[in-house]
C-alpha positions in Angstrom: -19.5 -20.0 7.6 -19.3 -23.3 5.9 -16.4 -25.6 5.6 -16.4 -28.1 2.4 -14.2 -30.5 2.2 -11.6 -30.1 -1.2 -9.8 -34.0 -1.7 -8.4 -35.2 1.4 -6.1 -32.6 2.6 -7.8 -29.4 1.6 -10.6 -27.5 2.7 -12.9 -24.8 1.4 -14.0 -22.3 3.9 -17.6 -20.4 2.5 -18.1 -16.8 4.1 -21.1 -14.8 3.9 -19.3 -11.8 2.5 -15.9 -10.5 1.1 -15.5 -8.7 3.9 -15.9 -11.9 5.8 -13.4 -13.6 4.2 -10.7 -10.7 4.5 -11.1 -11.0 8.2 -11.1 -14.8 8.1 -7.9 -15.2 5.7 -6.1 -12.4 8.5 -7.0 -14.3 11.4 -5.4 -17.4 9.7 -2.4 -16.1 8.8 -2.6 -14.0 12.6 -2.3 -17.6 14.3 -0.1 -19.1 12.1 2.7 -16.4 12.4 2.2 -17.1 16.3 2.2 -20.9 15.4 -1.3 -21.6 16.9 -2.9 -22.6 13.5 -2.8 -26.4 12.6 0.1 -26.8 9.5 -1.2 -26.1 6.4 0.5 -25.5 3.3 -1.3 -22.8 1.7 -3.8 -20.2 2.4 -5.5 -19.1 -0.4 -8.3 -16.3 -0.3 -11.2 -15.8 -2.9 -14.2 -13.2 -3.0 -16.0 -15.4 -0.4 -14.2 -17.8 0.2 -10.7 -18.9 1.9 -9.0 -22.1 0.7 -6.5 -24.1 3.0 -4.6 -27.0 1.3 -1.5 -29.1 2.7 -3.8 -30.0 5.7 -2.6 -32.8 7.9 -5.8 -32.9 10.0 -9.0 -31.8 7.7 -11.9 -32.4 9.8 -10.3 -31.3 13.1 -9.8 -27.7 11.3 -13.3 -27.7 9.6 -14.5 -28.2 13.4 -12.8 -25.5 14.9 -12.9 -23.1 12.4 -16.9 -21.7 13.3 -15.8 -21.6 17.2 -13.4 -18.8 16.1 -13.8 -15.5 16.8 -12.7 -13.5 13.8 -12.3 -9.5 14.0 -12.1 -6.8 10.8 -8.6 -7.1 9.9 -6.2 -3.7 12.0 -5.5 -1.0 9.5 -1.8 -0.9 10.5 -1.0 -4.7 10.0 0.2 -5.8 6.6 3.4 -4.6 4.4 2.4 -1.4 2.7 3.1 -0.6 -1.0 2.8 2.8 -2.9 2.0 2.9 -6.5 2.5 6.2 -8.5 -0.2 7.1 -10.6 -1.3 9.5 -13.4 -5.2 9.5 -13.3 -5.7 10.1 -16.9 -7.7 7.4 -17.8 -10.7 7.5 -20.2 -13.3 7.2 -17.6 -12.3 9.1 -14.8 -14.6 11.6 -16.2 -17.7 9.0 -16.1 -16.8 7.5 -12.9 -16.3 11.2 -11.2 -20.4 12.1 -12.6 -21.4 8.5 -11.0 -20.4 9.9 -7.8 -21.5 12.9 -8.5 -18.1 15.1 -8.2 -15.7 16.7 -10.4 -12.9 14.9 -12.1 -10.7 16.4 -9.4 -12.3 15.7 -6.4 -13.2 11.9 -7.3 -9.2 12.0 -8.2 -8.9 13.5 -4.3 -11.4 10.4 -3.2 -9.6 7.9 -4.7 -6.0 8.7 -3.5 -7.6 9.8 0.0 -8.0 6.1 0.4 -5.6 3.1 2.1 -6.5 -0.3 0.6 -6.3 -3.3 0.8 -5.3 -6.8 -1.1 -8.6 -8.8 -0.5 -7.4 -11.4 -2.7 -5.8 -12.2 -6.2 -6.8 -13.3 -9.6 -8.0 -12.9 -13.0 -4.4 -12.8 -14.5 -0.8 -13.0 -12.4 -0.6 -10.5 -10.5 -3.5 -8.9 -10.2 -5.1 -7.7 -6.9 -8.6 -7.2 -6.3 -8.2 -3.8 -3.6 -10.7 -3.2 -0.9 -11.2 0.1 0.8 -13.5 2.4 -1.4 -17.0 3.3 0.9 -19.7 1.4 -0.2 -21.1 4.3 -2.1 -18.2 4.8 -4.7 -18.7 1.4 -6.1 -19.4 1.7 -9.8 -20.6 -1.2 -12.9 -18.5 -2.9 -15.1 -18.5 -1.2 -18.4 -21.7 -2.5 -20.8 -19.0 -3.0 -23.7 -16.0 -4.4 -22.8 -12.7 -3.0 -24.3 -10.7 -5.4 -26.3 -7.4 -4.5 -25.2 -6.8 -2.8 -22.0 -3.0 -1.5 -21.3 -0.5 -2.8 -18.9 -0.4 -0.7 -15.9 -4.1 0.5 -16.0 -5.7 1.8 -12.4 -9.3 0.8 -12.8 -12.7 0.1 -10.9 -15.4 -2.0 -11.0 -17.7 -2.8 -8.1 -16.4 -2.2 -4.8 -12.7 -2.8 -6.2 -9.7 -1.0 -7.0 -7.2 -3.0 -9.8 -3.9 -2.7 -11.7 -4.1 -4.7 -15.4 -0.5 -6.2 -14.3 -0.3 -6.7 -18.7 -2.5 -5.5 -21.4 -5.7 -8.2 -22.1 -9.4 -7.4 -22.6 -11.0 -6.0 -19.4 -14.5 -4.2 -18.9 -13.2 -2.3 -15.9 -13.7 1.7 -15.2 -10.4 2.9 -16.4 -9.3 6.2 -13.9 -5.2 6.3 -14.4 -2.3 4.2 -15.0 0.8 3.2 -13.5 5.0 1.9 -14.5 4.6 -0.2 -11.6 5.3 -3.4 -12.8 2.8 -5.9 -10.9 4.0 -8.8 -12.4 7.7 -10.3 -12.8 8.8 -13.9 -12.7 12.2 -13.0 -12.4 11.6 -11.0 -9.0 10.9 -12.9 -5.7 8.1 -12.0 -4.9 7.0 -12.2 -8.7 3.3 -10.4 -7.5 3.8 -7.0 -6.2 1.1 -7.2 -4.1 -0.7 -10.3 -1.4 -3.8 -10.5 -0.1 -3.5 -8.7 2.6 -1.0 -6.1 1.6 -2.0 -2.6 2.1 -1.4 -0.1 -0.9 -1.6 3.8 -1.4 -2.0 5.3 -5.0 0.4 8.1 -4.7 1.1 10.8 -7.3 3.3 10.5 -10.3 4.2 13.0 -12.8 2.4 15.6 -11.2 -1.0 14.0 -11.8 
Protein backbone atom coordinates (compact mmCIF):
# COMPACT_ATOMS: atom_id res chain seq x y z
CA UNK A 1 0.00 0.00 0.00
CA UNK A 2 0.96 3.51 -0.76
CA UNK A 3 -0.77 6.72 0.14
CA UNK A 4 -0.03 9.93 -2.24
CA UNK A 5 -1.12 12.82 -1.35
CA UNK A 6 -4.03 14.47 -4.06
CA UNK A 7 -4.01 18.75 -3.17
CA UNK A 8 -4.55 19.33 0.34
CA UNK A 9 -7.64 17.46 1.26
CA UNK A 10 -7.43 14.32 -0.80
CA UNK A 11 -5.54 11.35 -0.81
CA UNK A 12 -4.71 8.60 -3.23
CA UNK A 13 -4.44 5.21 -1.74
CA UNK A 14 -2.13 2.69 -4.29
CA UNK A 15 -2.99 -1.19 -3.89
CA UNK A 16 -1.04 -3.95 -5.15
CA UNK A 17 -4.03 -5.45 -6.89
CA UNK A 18 -7.75 -4.96 -7.78
CA UNK A 19 -8.59 -7.33 -5.55
CA UNK A 20 -6.78 -5.24 -3.04
CA UNK A 21 -8.48 -2.36 -3.60
CA UNK A 22 -12.09 -4.04 -3.42
CA UNK A 23 -11.19 -5.04 0.06
CA UNK A 24 -9.77 -1.69 0.89
CA UNK A 25 -12.69 0.51 -0.57
CA UNK A 26 -15.19 -2.14 1.78
CA UNK A 27 -13.29 -1.77 4.80
CA UNK A 28 -13.67 2.13 4.34
CA UNK A 29 -17.05 2.29 3.80
CA UNK A 30 -17.35 -0.80 6.79
CA UNK A 31 -15.93 1.92 9.41
CA UNK A 32 -17.64 4.75 8.11
CA UNK A 33 -21.15 3.24 8.38
CA UNK A 34 -20.07 2.51 12.13
CA UNK A 35 -18.59 6.09 12.22
CA UNK A 36 -15.01 5.05 13.03
CA UNK A 37 -13.44 6.35 9.77
CA UNK A 38 -12.16 10.02 9.86
CA UNK A 39 -14.83 12.41 7.71
CA UNK A 40 -14.34 12.33 4.29
CA UNK A 41 -16.42 13.42 1.60
CA UNK A 42 -16.02 10.83 -1.00
CA UNK A 43 -14.74 7.50 -1.55
CA UNK A 44 -13.91 6.75 -4.85
CA UNK A 45 -12.47 3.21 -6.01
CA UNK A 46 -10.32 2.68 -9.22
CA UNK A 47 -8.67 -0.71 -10.60
CA UNK A 48 -5.83 -0.23 -7.99
CA UNK A 49 -6.46 2.31 -6.46
CA UNK A 50 -9.02 4.02 -3.81
CA UNK A 51 -9.36 7.81 -3.80
CA UNK A 52 -10.67 9.79 -0.57
CA UNK A 53 -11.32 13.50 -1.04
CA UNK A 54 -13.18 16.03 1.46
CA UNK A 55 -10.41 15.01 4.10
CA UNK A 56 -10.18 17.20 7.05
CA UNK A 57 -6.99 15.46 8.36
CA UNK A 58 -4.82 14.09 5.26
CA UNK A 59 -1.73 12.92 6.84
CA UNK A 60 -3.29 11.52 10.01
CA UNK A 61 -5.37 9.14 7.50
CA UNK A 62 -2.33 8.33 5.07
CA UNK A 63 -0.63 7.19 8.61
CA UNK A 64 -3.16 4.89 9.64
CA UNK A 65 -4.28 3.61 6.71
CA UNK A 66 -1.12 0.60 6.35
CA UNK A 67 -1.80 -0.25 10.20
CA UNK A 68 -5.20 -1.51 9.03
CA UNK A 69 -6.10 -4.86 8.75
CA UNK A 70 -8.25 -5.22 5.60
CA UNK A 71 -10.20 -8.70 4.90
CA UNK A 72 -11.83 -9.95 1.26
CA UNK A 73 -14.94 -8.09 1.24
CA UNK A 74 -18.25 -10.90 2.82
CA UNK A 75 -20.23 -12.23 -0.07
CA UNK A 76 -23.59 -11.33 1.72
CA UNK A 77 -22.81 -7.57 2.31
CA UNK A 78 -23.82 -5.07 -0.32
CA UNK A 79 -27.39 -4.28 -2.06
CA UNK A 80 -27.96 -6.88 -4.67
CA UNK A 81 -29.23 -6.18 -8.21
CA UNK A 82 -30.62 -8.73 -10.88
CA UNK A 83 -30.30 -7.96 -14.49
CA UNK A 84 -32.24 -9.97 -17.11
CA UNK A 85 -30.37 -11.05 -19.92
CA UNK A 86 -30.58 -12.76 -23.35
CA UNK A 87 -27.05 -14.16 -24.17
CA UNK A 88 -27.20 -13.78 -27.75
CA UNK A 89 -24.37 -11.77 -28.37
CA UNK A 90 -21.92 -12.16 -31.30
CA UNK A 91 -19.15 -13.64 -29.37
CA UNK A 92 -20.58 -15.92 -26.99
CA UNK A 93 -19.60 -18.45 -29.38
CA UNK A 94 -15.78 -17.30 -29.29
CA UNK A 95 -15.62 -16.70 -25.72
CA UNK A 96 -17.47 -20.32 -24.95
CA UNK A 97 -14.19 -22.11 -27.34
CA UNK A 98 -11.68 -19.82 -25.15
CA UNK A 99 -12.81 -21.67 -22.30
CA UNK A 100 -13.17 -24.47 -24.00
CA UNK A 101 -17.13 -25.33 -23.52
CA UNK A 102 -20.12 -25.21 -25.44
CA UNK A 103 -22.10 -22.02 -26.00
CA UNK A 104 -24.51 -23.43 -23.41
CA UNK A 105 -22.46 -24.26 -20.72
CA UNK A 106 -20.14 -21.04 -20.76
CA UNK A 107 -23.92 -19.42 -20.76
CA UNK A 108 -24.42 -21.85 -17.45
CA UNK A 109 -20.78 -20.35 -16.12
CA UNK A 110 -21.56 -17.02 -16.55
CA UNK A 111 -25.04 -16.84 -14.89
CA UNK A 112 -23.64 -19.48 -12.14
CA UNK A 113 -21.80 -16.48 -10.89
CA UNK A 114 -22.60 -13.59 -8.08
CA UNK A 115 -20.50 -10.39 -8.86
CA UNK A 116 -19.50 -7.76 -7.78
CA UNK A 117 -19.18 -3.78 -8.52
CA UNK A 118 -15.31 -3.40 -8.15
CA UNK A 119 -15.56 0.09 -9.35
CA UNK A 120 -17.00 2.49 -12.05
CA UNK A 121 -16.03 4.09 -15.22
CA UNK A 122 -15.36 4.42 -18.84
CA UNK A 123 -18.82 6.09 -19.48
CA UNK A 124 -21.81 6.91 -16.67
CA UNK A 125 -22.83 4.16 -15.47
CA UNK A 126 -20.81 1.65 -16.19
CA UNK A 127 -19.53 -1.01 -13.71
CA UNK A 128 -16.48 -2.90 -14.05
CA UNK A 129 -17.96 -6.63 -12.24
CA UNK A 130 -15.65 -8.87 -10.44
CA UNK A 131 -16.37 -12.48 -9.75
CA UNK A 132 -15.46 -14.66 -12.92
CA UNK A 133 -12.44 -17.41 -11.73
CA UNK A 134 -9.30 -16.32 -12.87
CA UNK A 135 -9.35 -18.86 -15.63
CA UNK A 136 -12.47 -17.38 -17.60
CA UNK A 137 -10.80 -14.19 -18.21
CA UNK A 138 -10.63 -13.50 -21.90
CA UNK A 139 -8.66 -10.42 -24.39
CA UNK A 140 -10.15 -7.46 -25.50
CA UNK A 141 -11.16 -7.87 -29.07
CA UNK A 142 -7.90 -7.13 -31.76
CA UNK A 143 -10.49 -4.82 -33.74
CA UNK A 144 -12.56 -2.82 -31.88
CA UNK A 145 -16.24 -2.37 -32.91
CA UNK A 146 -17.28 1.06 -33.83
CA UNK A 147 -20.54 1.13 -32.31
CA UNK A 148 -21.44 -1.13 -29.61
CA UNK A 149 -25.42 -1.19 -28.46
CA UNK A 150 -26.87 0.10 -25.31
CA UNK A 151 -27.53 -2.66 -23.01
CA UNK A 152 -24.68 -4.99 -24.18
CA UNK A 153 -23.35 -7.81 -21.48
CA UNK A 154 -19.77 -8.18 -22.33
CA UNK A 155 -16.19 -9.31 -21.14
CA UNK A 156 -12.95 -8.45 -21.25
CA UNK A 157 -10.18 -9.49 -18.81
CA UNK A 158 -11.27 -10.56 -15.57
CA UNK A 159 -14.57 -8.32 -15.93
CA UNK A 160 -18.07 -8.51 -16.44
CA UNK A 161 -19.83 -4.95 -18.08
CA UNK A 162 -23.17 -3.51 -19.27
CA UNK A 163 -22.51 -0.61 -22.25
CA UNK A 164 -25.10 1.64 -20.12
CA UNK A 165 -25.50 3.51 -24.03
CA UNK A 166 -24.26 2.56 -27.42
CA UNK A 167 -20.27 4.00 -28.07
CA UNK A 168 -17.30 2.09 -29.55
CA UNK A 169 -16.13 -0.71 -27.27
CA UNK A 170 -13.65 -3.68 -27.93
CA UNK A 171 -15.28 -5.85 -25.33
CA UNK A 172 -16.37 -9.77 -25.79
CA UNK A 173 -19.91 -9.26 -26.50
CA UNK A 174 -22.06 -12.57 -24.72
CA UNK A 175 -25.88 -11.02 -24.39
CA UNK A 176 -27.75 -7.94 -23.74
CA UNK A 177 -29.93 -6.40 -21.48
CA UNK A 178 -33.35 -3.48 -21.20
CA UNK A 179 -31.88 -2.63 -17.92
CA UNK A 180 -31.32 0.80 -18.10
CA UNK A 181 -27.84 1.45 -16.25
CA UNK A 182 -27.89 4.98 -16.70
CA UNK A 183 -30.73 7.67 -15.92
CA UNK A 184 -30.19 11.22 -14.67
CA UNK A 185 -33.63 11.50 -13.89
CA UNK A 186 -33.57 8.49 -11.26
CA UNK A 187 -31.85 8.90 -7.81
CA UNK A 188 -29.61 6.85 -7.92
CA UNK A 189 -28.93 7.79 -11.64
CA UNK A 190 -26.18 4.53 -11.84
CA UNK A 191 -27.84 1.33 -11.29
CA UNK A 192 -25.07 -0.13 -9.83
CA UNK A 193 -21.91 1.09 -6.94
CA UNK A 194 -18.85 -0.23 -6.35
CA UNK A 195 -19.70 -2.61 -4.18
CA UNK A 196 -23.06 -3.68 -5.23
CA UNK A 197 -23.54 -7.30 -5.85
CA UNK A 198 -25.34 -8.29 -9.19
CA UNK A 199 -26.87 -11.65 -10.73
CA UNK A 200 -27.42 -11.96 -14.57
CA UNK A 201 -30.75 -13.62 -14.43
CA UNK A 202 -32.74 -14.89 -17.45
CA UNK A 203 -34.86 -12.96 -19.71
CA UNK A 204 -36.97 -14.05 -22.53
CA UNK A 205 -36.24 -17.47 -22.07
CA UNK A 206 -32.60 -17.11 -22.93
Amino acid sequence: MRTLPVGDRALLVELESGADAEALHAELLRRRAAGSLPPVREIVPAARTVLLDGLDDQAGLAALLPGWEVAPPRADTGAVVEIPVRYDGPDLAEVASAWGVSPEAAVRIHRAVEFRVAFCGFAPGFGYLTGLPERYGVPRRATPRTSVPAGSVALAGPYTGVYPRSSPGGWQLVGSTDAVLWDPDREPAALLAPGTRVRFVPRGGA
